[in-house]
PATOR-185341 format. One record per residue: x, z, y of N, C-alpha, C in turn; chain; residue number from 0. Coordinates in steps of 0.2 Angstrom, whole numbers, m for minus. Last residue first. Layout:
! residues N
VEXFI    nu    nw    nv   cau   caw   cav    cu    cw    cv chain resi
VEXFI     X     Z     Y     X     Z     Y     X     Z     Y     A  NUM
...
This chain:
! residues 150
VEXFI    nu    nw    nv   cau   caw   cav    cu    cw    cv chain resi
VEXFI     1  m148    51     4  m149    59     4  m155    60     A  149
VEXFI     2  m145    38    m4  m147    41    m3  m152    48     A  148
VEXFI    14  m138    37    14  m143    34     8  m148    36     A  147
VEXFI     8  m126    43    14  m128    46    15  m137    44     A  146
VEXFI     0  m120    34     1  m122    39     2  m127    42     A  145
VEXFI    13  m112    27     7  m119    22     3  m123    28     A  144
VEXFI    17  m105    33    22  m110    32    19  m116    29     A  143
VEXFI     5   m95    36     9   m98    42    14  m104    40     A  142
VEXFI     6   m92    21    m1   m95    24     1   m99    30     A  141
VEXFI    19   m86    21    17   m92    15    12   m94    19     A  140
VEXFI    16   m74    30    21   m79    32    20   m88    27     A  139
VEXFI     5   m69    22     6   m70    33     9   m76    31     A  138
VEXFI    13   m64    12     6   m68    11     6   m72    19     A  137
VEXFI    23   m55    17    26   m61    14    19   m68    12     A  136
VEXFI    14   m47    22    17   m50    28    22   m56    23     A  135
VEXFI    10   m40    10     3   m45    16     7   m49    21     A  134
VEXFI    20   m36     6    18   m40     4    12   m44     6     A  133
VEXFI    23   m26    14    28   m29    12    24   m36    10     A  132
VEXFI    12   m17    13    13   m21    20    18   m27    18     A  131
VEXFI    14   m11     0     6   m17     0     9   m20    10     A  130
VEXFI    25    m6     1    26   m12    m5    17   m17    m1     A  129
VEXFI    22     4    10    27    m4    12    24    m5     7     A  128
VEXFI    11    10     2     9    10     7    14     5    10     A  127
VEXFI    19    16    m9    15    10    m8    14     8    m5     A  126
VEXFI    27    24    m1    31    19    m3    27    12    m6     A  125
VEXFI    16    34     2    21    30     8    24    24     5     A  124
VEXFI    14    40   m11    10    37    m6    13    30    m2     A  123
VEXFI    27    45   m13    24    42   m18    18    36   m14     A  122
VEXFI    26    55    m5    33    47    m3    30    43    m9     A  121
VEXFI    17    65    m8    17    60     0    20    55    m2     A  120
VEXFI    11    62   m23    15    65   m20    14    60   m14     A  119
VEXFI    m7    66   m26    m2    62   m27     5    65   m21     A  118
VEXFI   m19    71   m40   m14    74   m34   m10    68   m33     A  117
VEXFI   m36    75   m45   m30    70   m44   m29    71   m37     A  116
VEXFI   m44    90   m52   m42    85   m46   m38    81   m47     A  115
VEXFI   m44    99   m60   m49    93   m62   m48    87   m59     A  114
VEXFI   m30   106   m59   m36   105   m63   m41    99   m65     A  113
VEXFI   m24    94   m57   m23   100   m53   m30   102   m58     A  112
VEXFI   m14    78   m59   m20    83   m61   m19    90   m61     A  111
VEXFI    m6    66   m55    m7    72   m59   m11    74   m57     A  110
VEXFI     2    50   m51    m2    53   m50    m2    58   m54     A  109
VEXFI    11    34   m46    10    41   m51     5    44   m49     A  108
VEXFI     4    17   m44     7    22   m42     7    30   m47     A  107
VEXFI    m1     9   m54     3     8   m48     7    13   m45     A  106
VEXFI    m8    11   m65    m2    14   m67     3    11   m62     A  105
VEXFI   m22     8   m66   m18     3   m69    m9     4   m69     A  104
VEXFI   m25    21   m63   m29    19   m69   m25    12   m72     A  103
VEXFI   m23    21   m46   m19    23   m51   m20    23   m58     A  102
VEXFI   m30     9   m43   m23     9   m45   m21    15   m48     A  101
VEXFI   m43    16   m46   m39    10   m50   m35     9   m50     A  100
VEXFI   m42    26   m35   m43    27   m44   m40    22   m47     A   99
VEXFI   m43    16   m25   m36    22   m24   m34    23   m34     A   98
VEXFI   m55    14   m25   m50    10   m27   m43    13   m27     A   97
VEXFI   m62    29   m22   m63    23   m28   m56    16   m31     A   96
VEXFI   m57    28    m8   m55    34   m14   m57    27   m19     A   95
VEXFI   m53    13    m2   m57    18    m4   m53    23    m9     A   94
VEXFI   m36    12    10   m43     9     7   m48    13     5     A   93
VEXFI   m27    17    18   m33    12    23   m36     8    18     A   92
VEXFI   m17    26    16   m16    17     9   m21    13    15     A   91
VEXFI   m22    36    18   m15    33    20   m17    26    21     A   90
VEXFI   m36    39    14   m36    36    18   m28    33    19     A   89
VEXFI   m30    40    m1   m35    34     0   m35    33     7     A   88
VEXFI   m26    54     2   m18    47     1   m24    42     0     A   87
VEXFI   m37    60     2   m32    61     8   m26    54    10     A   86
VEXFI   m43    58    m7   m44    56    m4   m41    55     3     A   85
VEXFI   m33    64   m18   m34    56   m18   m37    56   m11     A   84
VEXFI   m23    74    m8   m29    74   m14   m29    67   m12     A   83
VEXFI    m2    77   m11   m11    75    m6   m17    75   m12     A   82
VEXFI    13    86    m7     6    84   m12    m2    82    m7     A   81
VEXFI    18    90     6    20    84     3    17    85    m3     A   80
VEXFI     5    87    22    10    92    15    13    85    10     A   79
VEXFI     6    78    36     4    77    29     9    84    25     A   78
VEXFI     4    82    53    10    82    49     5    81    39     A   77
VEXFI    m2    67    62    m2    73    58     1    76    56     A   76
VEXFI    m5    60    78    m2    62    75    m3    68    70     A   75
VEXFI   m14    45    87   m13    54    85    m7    53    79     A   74
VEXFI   m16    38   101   m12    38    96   m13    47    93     A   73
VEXFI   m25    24   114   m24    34   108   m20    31   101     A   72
VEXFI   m29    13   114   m24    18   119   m26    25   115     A   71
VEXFI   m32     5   105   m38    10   107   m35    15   112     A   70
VEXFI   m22    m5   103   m32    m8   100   m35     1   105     A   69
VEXFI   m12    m3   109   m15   m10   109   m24   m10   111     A   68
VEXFI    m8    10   100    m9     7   110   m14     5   112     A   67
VEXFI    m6     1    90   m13     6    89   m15    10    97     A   66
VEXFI     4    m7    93    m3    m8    90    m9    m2    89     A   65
VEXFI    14     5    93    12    m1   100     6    m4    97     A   64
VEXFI    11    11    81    11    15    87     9    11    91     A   63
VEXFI    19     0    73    14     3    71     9     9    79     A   62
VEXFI    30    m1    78    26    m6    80    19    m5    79     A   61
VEXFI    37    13    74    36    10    83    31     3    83     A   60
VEXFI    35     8    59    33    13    63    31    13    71     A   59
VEXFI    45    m3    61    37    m4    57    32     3    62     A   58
VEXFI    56     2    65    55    m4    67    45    m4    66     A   57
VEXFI    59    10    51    57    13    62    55     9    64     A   56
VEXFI    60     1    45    54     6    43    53     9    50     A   55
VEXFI    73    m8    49    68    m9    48    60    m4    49     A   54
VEXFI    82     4    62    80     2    54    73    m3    53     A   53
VEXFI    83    m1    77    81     2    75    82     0    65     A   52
VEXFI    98    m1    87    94    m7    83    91    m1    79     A   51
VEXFI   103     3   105   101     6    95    97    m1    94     A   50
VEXFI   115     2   116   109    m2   112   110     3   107     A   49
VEXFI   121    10   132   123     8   123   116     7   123     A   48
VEXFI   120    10   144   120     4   142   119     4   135     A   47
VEXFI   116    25   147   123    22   149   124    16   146     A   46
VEXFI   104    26   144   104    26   150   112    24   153     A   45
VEXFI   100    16   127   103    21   133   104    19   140     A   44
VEXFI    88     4   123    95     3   126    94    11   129     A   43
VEXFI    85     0   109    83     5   113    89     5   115     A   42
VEXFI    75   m13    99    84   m10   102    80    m6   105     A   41
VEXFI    69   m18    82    66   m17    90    74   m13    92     A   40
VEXFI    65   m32    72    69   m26    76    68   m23    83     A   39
VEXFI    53   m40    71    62   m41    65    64   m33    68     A   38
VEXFI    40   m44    69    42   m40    74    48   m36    69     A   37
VEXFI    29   m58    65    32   m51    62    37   m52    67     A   36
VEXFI    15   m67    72    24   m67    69    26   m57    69     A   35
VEXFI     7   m69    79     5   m68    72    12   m67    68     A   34
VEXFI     9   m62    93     3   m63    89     5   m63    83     A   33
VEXFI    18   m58   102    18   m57    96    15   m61    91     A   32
VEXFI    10   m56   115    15   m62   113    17   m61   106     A   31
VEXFI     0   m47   110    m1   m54   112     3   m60   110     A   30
VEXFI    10   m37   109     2   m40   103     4   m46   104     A   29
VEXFI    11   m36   124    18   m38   119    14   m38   113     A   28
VEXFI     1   m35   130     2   m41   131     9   m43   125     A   27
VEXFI    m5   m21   123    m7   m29   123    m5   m33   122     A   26
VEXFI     7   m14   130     9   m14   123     2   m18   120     A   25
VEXFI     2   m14   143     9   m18   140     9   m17   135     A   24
VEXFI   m10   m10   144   m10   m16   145    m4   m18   141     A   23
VEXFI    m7     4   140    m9     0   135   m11    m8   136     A   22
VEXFI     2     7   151     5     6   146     0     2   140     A   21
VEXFI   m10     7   162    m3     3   163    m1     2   154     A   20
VEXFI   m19    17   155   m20    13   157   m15     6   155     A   19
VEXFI    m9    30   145   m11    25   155   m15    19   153     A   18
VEXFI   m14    34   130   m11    32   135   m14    28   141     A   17
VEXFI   m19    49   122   m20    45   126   m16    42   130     A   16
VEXFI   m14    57   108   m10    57   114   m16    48   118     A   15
VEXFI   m13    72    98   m18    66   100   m17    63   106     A   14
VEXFI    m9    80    84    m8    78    91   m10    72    92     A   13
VEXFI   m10    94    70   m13    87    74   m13    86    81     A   12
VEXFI    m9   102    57    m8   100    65    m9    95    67     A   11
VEXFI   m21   105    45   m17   100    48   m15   100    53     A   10
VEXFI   m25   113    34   m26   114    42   m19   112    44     A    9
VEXFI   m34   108    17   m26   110    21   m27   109    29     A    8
VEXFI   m44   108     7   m41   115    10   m36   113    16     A    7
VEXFI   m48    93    18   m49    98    10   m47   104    12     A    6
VEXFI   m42    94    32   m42    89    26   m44    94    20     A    5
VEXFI   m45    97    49   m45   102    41   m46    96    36     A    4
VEXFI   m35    98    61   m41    97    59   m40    97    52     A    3
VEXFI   m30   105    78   m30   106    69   m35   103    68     A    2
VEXFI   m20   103    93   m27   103    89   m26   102    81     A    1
VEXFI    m9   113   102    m9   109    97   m16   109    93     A    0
């Protein structure tokens, strides 16, 4: 298992290249996908039973088939559960700098380690749906406004 060092903390990390084969197929399911959100994903057992996954698994697994898609590599970290801002700026996929601002307008919680701004992981993570949550209700309005053009 590879470590990579965020601030103090020595991260585990796995890094998994896929075939060839599978990153074609987690493409073409992109592809057909395109611009429409992906409702639920099943996992049929070897003795027929089905699983419907939870929405948030749902996200996650789709989250992994897109990252197939775009680089056949997927890694994996395990996060502590307190972050530095820059750490919860990369989660979120914006800047430290703007990370500030929301916290400064009182989106999310935050504390201070001495000098440092601290954020809880789930604190993190649940921003991290409300802003997916709400680009995919953006998607959908822009697709329906659209739609009226047709």
């Amino acid at each position: 298992m590879a470590s990579i060092a965020i601030d103090q903390f020595s991260l585990p990390s796995t890094t998994v290249a896929a075939e060839p084969d599978v990153r074609r197929e987690a493409s073409s399911l992109m592809e057909t996908a395109h611009d429409r959100e992906v409702a639920t994903v099943v996992a049929t057992l070897e003795d027929g039973t089905t699983l419907t996954l939870e929405p948030r698994l749902t996200r996650f697994v789709i989250d992994i088939i897109e990252a197939i898609a775009a680089s056949g590599v997927v890694s994996t970290t395990t996060l502590p559960e307190i972050l530095t801002s820059s750490v919860a700026a990369e989660c979120l996929g914006i800047s430290r700098p703007t990370l500030m601002k929301i916290i400064e307008r009182g989106e999310i919680p935050a504390f201070k380690v001495g000098t440092h701004t601290r954020l809880r992981r789930d604190d993190v993570f649940a921003l991290r749906r409300a802003r997916q949550e709400a680009r995919g209700v953006a998607v959908r309005d822009l697709r329906d406004a659209g739609a009226d053009f047709d």
